[in-house]
C-alpha positions in Angstrom: 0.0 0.0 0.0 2.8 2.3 1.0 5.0 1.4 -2.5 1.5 2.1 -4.1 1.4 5.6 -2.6 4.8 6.5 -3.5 4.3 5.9 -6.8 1.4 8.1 -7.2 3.4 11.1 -5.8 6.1 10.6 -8.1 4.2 10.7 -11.1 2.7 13.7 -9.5 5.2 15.2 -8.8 6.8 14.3 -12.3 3.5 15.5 -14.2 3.9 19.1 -12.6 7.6 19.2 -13.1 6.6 18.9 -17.1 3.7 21.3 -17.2 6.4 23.6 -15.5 8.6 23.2 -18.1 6.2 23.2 -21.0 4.9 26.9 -19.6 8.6 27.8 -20.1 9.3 26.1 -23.1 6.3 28.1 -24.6 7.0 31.2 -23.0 10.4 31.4 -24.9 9.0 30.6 -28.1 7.0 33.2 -27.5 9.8 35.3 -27.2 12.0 34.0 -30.0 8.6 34.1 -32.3 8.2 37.7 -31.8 12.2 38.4 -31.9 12.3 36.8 -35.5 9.4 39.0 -36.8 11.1 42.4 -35.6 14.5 41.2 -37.1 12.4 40.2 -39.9 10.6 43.5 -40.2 12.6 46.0 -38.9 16.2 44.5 -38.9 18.1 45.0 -36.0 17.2 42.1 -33.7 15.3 43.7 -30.8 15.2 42.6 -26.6 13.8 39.5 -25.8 9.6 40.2 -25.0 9.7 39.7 -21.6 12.7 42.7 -21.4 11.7 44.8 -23.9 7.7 45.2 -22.4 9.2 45.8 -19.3 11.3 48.4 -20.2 8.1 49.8 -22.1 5.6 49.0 -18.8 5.0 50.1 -15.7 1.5 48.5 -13.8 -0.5 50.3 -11.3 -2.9 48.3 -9.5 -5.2 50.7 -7.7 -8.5 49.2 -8.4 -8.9 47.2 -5.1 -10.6 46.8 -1.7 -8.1 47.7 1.1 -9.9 45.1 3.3 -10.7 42.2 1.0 -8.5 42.2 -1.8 -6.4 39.8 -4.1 -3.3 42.3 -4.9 -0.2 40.3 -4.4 -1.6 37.4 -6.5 -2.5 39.6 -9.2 1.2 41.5 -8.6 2.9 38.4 -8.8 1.3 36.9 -11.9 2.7 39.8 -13.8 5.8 39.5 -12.3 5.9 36.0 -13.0 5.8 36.9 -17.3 7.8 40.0 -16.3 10.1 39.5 -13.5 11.6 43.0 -13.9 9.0 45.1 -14.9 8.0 47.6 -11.1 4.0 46.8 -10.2 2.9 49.8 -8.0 0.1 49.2 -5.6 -1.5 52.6 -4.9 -4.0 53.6 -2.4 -6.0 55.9 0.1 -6.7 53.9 3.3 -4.4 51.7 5.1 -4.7 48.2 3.6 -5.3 46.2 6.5 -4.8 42.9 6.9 -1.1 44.3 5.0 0.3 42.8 2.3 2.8 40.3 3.4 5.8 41.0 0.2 8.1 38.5 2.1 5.6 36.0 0.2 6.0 37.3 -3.3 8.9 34.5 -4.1 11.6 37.3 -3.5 10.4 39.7 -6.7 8.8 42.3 -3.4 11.3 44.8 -4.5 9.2 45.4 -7.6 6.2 45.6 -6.0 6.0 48.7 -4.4 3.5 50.5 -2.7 2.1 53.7 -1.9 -0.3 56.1 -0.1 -1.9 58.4 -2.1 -3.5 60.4 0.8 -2.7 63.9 1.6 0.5 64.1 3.7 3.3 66.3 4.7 5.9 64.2 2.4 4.5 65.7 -1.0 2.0 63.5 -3.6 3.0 60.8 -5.9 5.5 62.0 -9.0 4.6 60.0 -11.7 7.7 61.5 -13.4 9.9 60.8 -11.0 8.5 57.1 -9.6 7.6 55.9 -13.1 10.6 55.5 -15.5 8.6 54.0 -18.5 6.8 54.8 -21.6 3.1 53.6 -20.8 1.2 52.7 -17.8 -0.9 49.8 -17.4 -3.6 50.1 -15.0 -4.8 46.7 -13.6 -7.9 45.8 -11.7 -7.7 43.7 -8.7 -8.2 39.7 -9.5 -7.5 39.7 -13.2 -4.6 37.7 -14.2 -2.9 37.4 -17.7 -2.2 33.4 -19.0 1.0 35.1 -21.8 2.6 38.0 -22.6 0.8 38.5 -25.7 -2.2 40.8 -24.1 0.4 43.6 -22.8 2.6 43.2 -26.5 -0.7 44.0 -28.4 -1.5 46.6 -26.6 1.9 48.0 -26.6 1.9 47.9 -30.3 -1.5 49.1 -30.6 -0.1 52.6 -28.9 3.0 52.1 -30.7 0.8 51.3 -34.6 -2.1 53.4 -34.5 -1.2 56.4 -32.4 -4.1 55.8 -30.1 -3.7 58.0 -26.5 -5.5 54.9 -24.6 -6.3 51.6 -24.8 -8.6 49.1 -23.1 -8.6 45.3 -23.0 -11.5 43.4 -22.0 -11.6 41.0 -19.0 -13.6 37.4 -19.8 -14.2 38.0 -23.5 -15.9 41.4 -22.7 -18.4 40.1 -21.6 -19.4 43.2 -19.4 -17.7 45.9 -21.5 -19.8 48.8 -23.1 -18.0 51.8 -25.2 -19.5 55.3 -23.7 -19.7 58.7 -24.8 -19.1 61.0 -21.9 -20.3 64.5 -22.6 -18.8 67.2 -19.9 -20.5 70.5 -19.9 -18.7 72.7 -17.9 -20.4 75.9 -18.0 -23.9 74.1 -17.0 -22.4 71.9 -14.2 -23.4 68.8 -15.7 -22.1 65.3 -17.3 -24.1 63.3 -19.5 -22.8 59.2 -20.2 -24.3 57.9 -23.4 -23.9 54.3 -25.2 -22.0 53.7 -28.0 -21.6 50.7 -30.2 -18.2 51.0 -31.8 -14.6 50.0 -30.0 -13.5 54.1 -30.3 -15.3 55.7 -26.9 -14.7 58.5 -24.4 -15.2 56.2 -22.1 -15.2 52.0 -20.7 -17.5 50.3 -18.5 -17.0 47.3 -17.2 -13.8 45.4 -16.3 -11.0 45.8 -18.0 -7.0 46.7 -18.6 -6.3 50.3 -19.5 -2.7 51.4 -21.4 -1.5 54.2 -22.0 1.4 57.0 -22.3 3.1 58.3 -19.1 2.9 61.9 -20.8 -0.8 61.6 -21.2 -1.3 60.8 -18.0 0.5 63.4 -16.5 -2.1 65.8 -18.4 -4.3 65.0 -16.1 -5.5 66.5 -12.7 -5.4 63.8 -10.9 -5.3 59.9 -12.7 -5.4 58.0 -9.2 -8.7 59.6 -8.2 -11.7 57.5 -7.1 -13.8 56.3 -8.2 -11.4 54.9 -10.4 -11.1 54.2 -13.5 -14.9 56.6 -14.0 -13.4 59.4 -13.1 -10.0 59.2 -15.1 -12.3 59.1 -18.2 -14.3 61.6 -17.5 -10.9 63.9 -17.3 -9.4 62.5 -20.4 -13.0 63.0 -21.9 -12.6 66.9 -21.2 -9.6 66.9 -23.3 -11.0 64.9 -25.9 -9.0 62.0 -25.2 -10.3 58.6 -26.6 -9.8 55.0 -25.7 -10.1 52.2 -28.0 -10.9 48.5 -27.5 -9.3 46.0 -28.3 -10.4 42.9 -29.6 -9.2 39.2 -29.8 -7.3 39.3 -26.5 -8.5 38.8 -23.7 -8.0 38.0 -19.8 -9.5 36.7 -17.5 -10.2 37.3 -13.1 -8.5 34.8 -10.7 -9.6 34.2 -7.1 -13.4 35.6 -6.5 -13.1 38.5 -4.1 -15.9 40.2 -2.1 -18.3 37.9 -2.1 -20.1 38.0 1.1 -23.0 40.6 0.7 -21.8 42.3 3.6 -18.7 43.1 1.5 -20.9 44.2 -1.6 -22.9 46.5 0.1 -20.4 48.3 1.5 -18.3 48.4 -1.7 -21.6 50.0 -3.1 -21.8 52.6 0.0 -18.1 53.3 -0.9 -18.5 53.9 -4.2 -21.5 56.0 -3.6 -19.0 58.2 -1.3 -16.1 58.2 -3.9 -18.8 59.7 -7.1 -20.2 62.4 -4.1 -16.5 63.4 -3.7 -15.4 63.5 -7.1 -18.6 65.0 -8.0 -17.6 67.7 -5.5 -14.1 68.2 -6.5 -15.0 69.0 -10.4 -18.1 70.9 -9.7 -20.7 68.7 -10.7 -23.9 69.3 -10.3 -26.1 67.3 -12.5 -25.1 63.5 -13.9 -27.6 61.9 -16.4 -26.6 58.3 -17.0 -26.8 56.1 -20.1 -30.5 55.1 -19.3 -31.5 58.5 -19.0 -31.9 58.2 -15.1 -31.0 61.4 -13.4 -28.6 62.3 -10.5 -28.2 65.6 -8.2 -25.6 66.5 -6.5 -26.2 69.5 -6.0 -28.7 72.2 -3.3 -31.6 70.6 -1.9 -34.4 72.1 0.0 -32.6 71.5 3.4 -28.6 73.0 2.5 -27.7 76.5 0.8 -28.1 76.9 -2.6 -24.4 76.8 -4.6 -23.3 80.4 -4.6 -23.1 82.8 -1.7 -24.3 86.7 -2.0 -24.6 88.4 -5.3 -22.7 91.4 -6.0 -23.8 93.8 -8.1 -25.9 91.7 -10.1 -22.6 89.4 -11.0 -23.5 85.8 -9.2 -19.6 84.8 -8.5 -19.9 81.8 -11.2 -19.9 83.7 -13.6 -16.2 84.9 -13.6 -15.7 81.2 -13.6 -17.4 80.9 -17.3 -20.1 79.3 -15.4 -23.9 79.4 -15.8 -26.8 79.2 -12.7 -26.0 75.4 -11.3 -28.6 72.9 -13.0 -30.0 72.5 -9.2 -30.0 76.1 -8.6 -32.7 76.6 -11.3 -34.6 73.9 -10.9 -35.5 74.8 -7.0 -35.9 78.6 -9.2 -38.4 77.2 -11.5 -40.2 75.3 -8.6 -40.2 78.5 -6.4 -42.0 80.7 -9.3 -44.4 78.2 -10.0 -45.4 78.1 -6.7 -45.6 82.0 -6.2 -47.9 82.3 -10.0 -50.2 80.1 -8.2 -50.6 81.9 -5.2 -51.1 85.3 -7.2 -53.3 83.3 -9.1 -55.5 82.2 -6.4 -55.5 85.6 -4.5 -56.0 87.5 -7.9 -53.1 89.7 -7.2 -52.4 91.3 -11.3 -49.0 90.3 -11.9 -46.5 90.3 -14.9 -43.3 88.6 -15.4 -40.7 91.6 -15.5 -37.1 92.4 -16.8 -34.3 89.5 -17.1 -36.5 86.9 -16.5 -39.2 88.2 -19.4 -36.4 88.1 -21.6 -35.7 84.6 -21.2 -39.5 83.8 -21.3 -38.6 85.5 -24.9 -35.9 83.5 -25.7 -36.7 80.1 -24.7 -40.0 79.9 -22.2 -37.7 79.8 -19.1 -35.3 81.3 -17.0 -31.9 82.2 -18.9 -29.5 80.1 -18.2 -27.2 82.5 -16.2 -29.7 84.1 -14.1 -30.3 83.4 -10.3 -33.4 84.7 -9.7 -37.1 85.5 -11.1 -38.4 89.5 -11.2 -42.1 89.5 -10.8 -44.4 93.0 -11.0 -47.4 93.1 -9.3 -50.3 96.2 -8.4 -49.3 97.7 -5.0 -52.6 98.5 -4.6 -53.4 94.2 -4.5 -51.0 93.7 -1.7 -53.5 93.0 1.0 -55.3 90.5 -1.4 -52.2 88.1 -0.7 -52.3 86.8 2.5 -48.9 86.0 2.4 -47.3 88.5 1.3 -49.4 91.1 4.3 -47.9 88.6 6.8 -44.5 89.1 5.0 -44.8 92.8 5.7 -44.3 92.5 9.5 -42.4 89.2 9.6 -41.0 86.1 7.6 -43.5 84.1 7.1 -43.4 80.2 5.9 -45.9 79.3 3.5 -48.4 76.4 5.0 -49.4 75.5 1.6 -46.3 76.1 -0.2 -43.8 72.9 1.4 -42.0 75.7 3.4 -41.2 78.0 1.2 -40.2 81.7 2.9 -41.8 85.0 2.2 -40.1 88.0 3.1 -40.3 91.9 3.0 -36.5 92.8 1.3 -33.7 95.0 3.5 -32.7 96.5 0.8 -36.0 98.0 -0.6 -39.4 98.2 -0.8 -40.4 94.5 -2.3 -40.4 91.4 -1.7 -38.8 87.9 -1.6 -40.5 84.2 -1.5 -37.5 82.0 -0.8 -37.2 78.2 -1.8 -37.0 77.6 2.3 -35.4 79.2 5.2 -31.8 77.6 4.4 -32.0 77.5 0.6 -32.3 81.5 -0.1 -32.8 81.2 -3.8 -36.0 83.5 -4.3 -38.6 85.2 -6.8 -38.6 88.8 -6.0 -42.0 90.9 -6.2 -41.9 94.3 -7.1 -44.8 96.6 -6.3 -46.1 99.1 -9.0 -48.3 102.0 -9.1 -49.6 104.5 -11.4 -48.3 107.8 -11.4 -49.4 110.1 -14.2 -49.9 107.3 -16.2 -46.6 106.0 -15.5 -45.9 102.7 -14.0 -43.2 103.7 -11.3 -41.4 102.2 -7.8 -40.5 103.3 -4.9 -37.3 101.7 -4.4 -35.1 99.4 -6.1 -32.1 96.9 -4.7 -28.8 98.2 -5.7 -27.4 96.9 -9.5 -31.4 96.2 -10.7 -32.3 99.4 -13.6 -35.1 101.2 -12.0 -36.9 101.9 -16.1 -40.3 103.5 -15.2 -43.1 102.5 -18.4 -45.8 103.9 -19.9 -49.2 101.8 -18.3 -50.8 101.2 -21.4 -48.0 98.2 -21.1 -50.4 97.0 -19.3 -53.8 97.4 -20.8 -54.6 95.2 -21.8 -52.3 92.7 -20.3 -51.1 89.7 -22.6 -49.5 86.1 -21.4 -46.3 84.4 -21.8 -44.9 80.4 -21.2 -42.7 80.5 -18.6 -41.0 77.5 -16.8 -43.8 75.3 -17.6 -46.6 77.6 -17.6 -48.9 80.2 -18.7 -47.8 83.5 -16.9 -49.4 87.2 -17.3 -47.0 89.7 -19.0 -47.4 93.0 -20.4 -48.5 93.6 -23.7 -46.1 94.7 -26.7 -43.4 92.6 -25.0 -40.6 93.3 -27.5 -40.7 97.3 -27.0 -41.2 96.3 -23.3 -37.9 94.8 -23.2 -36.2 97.1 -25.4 -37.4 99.9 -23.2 -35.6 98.6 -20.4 -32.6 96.9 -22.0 -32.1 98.4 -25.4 -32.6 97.1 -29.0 -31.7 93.9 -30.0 -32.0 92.7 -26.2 -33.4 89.5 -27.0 -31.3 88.5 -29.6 -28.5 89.6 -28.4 -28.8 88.9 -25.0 -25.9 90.4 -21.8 -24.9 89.5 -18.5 -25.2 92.3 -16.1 -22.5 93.6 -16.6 -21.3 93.2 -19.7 -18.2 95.8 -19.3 -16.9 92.9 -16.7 -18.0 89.8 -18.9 -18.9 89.1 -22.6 -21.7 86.4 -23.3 -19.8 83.4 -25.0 
């Protein structure tokens, strides 16, 4: 029995012994295979593979779980086709249980690691840490069976001048090409799909390549949630990534598969897209099935710009427009205040800027932060409302707390969105005066342009954010009254001495 055992080992341990040297017998023919077609080619022999990729190479694993996590094995799978090529491991929080490099068969001094969190020793120098032509950014678990995946890709870069290339993990199974459009100026980023292998951006798993110089383009290439919101920067600068076909590879040991794990990897990621969000100023994401996201003002927070001077909201002199979420608590605010004139049968018209975008396009304009409203001040004590506003702020029972408010810094009004969020409709009170429609007192930087009353007799109507709103009658000589000819063509900021329109 024991002679029977011992038997079995050996041609065990003989049968491994020949796979291991069948893997390195066709690993060098590998090598020699593509060695012969350069000389062929190009003349000069070239490096071996192995040498010359990882001279070309440098991987960056930093797609990975700090506490559940399969870094060393996928490290060390490279390092077994590339024994000199450097693997860096970069990351945020402590990776805890650590990395034990002792067990890496001796190659730990290529895999090194660092912490990308803010600290008093400076941030990571990708010129002065990375010494090679391309990067190769490597999701956690996915492991590469030759050294043909990396070579393609290398001499796709190399072929077709492509800035970035993906490689698909399983066949690509999961991987979609997306168009990623960034509109700065309106605080918003829209992902669409696309069916050809040329896109702004890659979902699903999958090896990215590209040049060290590109990369260094960037803001910031290591920022989570990786690799959505590298894209979304090379996007901005028209960057595009193609996919590759034919090669694939594949994922090794399953990680996070307790749902406890996934569900925190989800709450994670949720945090990562609020802070990136954050970081670029984004507002407003619309995903590929048209679902929207805010992340932006609410109801219960401040609205996205502080006090306005002089008419000049402070995102403007950053080639901004209102923030998407900014207008859309506007739109909700005047809707709410046309019904309440409605009910009370205050008469009402929609005045100055925000006529003029009811002009242009039926709603606010786009850089605007707040609605003008006329009304008779002779109706005042119809609105109940707006005679509590007179002594006090008042919150509007009817209205989901929106704030009504007599104005410091004239004789009108204010109904804010709520008490923290102080975007706001103002109401301006009117009267006749020798047939002239005149104010008592205006805000400082808003035209004080008295009009004739036939304006508003009769009075005409107007769609405006989503409805029908009273407005005076001959609107275009209205306008042009107030802001000159050509106003609604040619439509100004406020102060167009200190900003041109783009």
């Amino acid at each position: 029995m024991r002679l029977k055992c011992s038997k079995t080992l050996f041609y065990a341990v003989a049968l491994i012994n020949i796979l291991f040297i069948f893997a390195r017998v066709y690993n060098a023919f590998l090598d020699w295979d593509v060695g012969v077609k350069n000389k062929l080619s190009k003349g000069p022999s070239k490096p071996t593979l192995t040498k010359r990729l990882s001279r070309l190479v440098t991987v960056i694993i930093r797609e990975f779980e700090s506490n559940e996590n399969d870094v060393l094995s996928t490290a060390q799978n490279f390092l077994n086709f590339f024994p000199s090529m450097v693997v860096w491991v970069l990351y945020n929080d402590v990776i805890y249980p650590p990395l034990d490099l002792v067990a890496t068969n001796n190659s730990q001094k290529n895999i090194r690691l660092h912490n990308l969190s803010p600290n008093l020793k400076g941030k990571f120098d990708v010129a002065y840490h990375i010494n090679t032509k391309y990067v190769l950014f490597v999701p956690d678990a996915v492991k590469i069976t030759s050294r043909l995946p990396l070579n393609n890709m290398v001499s796709r870069l190399e072929s077709y001048q492509d800035r970035l290339v993906a490689l698909g993990v399983n066949d690509h199974l999961d991987l979609k090409c997306l168009k990623i459009h960034l509109n700065i100026r309106e605080w918003s980023l829209k992902y669409s799909s696309s069916k050809g292998v040329t896109c702004d951006g890659v979902s699903g798993k999958h090896l990215l390549m590209m040049e060290k110089a590109v990369m260094q383009k960037l803001h910031d290439p290591f920022l989570f949630p990786f690799p959505q919101a590298l894209y979304v920067q090379t996007a901005a600068q028209n960057l595009k990534v193609s996919i590759i076909k034919g090669f694939s590879v594949f994922i090794g040991r399953p990680i996070l598969r307790s749902h406890h794990s996934q569900i925190k990897k989800k709450q994670n990621d949720r945090e990562n897209f609020k802070k990136f969000y954050h970081v670029f100023k984004i507002k407003q994401v619309i995903r590929e099935n048209g679902a929207t996201e805010w992340y932006g003002c609410s109801r219960d927070t401040n609205m996205c710009f502080g006090s306005v001077i002089n008419s000049m909201p402070s995102y403007l002199y950053e080639r901004r427009w209102t923030p998407p979420c900014c207008l859309t608590n506007l739109r909700k605010t005047a809707r709410h205040v046309f019904a309440t004139l409605d009910e009370t049968g205050i008469r009402y018209w929609l005045e100055a800027g925000s006529l003029l975008g009811a002009m242009r396009s039926g709603d606010i304009l786009p850089w605007d932060h707040d609605v003008d409203v006329g009304y008779m001040r002779d109706d005042l004590l119809r609105c109940k409302a707006l005679k509590r506003a007179t002594d006090k702020p008042t919150v509007d029972k009817k209205g989901f707390r929106f704030l009504w408010e007599k104005a410091t810094e004239g004789n009108f009004y204010r109904v804010f969105f709520s008490r923290t969020n102080r975007i706001h409709v103002n109401l301006f009170p009117f009267y006749t005066k020798n047939g002239t429609m005149v104010k008592d007192s205006w805000f400082t930087g808003h035209k004080n342009v008295e009009f004739s009353e036939s304006f508003l007799h009769p009075m005409s109507s107007i769609d405006f954010v989503g409805r029908s709103v009273p407005s005076p009658n001959n609107i275009r000589d209205f306008l042009e009254l107030k802001f000159g000819k050509g106003c609604i063509e040619n439509p100004q900021y406020p102060d167009p001495s200190k900003m041109s329109f783009p």
